[in-house]
C-alpha positions as CSV (number, residue, x, y, z in Angstrom):
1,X,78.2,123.7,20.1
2,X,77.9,125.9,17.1
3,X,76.4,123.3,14.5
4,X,73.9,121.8,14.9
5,X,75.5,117.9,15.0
6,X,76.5,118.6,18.7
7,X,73.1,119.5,19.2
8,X,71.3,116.6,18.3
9,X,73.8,114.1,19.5
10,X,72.6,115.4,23.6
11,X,68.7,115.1,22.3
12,X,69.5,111.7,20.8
13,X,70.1,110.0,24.0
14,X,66.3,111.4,26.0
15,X,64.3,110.8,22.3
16,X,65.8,107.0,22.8
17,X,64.7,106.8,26.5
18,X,61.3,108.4,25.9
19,X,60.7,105.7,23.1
20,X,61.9,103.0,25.3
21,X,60.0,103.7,28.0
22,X,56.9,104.2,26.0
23,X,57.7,100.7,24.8
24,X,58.0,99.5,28.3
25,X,54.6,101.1,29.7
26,X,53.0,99.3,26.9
27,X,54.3,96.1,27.7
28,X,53.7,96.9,31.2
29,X,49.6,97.5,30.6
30,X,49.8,94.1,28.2
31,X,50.9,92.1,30.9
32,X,49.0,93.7,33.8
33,X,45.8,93.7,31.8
34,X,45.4,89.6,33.2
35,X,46.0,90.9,36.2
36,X,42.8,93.1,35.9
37,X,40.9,90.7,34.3
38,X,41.7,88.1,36.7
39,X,40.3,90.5,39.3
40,X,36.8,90.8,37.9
41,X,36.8,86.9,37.4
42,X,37.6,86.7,41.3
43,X,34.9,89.0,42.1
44,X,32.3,86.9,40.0
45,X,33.3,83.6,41.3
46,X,32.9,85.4,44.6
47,X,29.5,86.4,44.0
48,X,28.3,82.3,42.4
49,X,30.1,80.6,45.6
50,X,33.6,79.3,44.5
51,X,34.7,77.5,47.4
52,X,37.1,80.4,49.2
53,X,40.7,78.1,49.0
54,X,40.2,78.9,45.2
55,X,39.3,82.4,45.5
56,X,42.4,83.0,47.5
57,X,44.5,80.9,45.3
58,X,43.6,83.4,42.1
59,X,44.1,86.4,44.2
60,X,47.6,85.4,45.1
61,X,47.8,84.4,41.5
62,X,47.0,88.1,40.6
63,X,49.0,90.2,42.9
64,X,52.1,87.5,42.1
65,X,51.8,88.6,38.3
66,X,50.9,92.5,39.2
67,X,54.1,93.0,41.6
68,X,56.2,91.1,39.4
69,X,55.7,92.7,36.4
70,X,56.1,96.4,38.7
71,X,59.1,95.2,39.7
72,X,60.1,94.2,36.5
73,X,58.9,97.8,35.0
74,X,60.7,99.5,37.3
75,X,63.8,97.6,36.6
76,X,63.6,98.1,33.1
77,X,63.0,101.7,33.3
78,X,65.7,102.0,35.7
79,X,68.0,100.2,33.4
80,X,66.9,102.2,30.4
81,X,67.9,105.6,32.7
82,X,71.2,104.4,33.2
83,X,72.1,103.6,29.8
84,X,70.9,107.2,28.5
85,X,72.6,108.5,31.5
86,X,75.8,106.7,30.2
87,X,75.2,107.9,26.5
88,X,75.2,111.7,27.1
C-alpha cells in the first residue's frame, strides 16, 4: 500500500457504487413521479364524482407501479452492493 495505485484501486469500487446508485434513485424518482401524479388525479376525480369502481381501479394502479418500482430499487441497489462487495 505504499503507492498510490493500491489506493485507488479500494476507492474505485465505492466511487462506482455511489454513481450507480445515484443513477438508480434517479430512475427511481422518474418512474415514481406517475405514481404521484396519478395520486393528485385520483384526488380530483374524487372531488368531480368519478364513479368509486374507477377511483379504486387507479389507486390500485398507483400503489401497483410505486411498490414495484421499490421493489425493483431495492433490488438493484442490492445487486449493485454485491457486485462492489465482490470487486474490493
Amino acid at each position: 500500500m505504499a503507492n498510490g495505485q493500491d489506493v485507488g484501486e479500494y476507492t474505485s469500487a465505492p466511487k462506482t457504487f455511489l454513481i450507480e446508485a445515484l443513477v438508480g434513485i434517479s430512475i427511481f424518482i422518474i418512474i415514481c413521479a406517475p405514481a404521484v401524479g396519478l395520486s393528485y388525479l385520483i384526488v380530483f376525480l374524487g372531488t368531480i364524482g368519478i364513479d368509486r369502481f374507477i377511483i379504486y381501479g387507479l389507486k390500485s394502479a398507483e400503489y401497483a407501479i410505486f411498490v414495484v418500482d421499490l421493489i425493483l430499487f431495492f433490488r438493484f441497489l442490492w445487486l449493485t452492493f454485491l457486485r462492489t462487495w465482490r470487486t474490493l
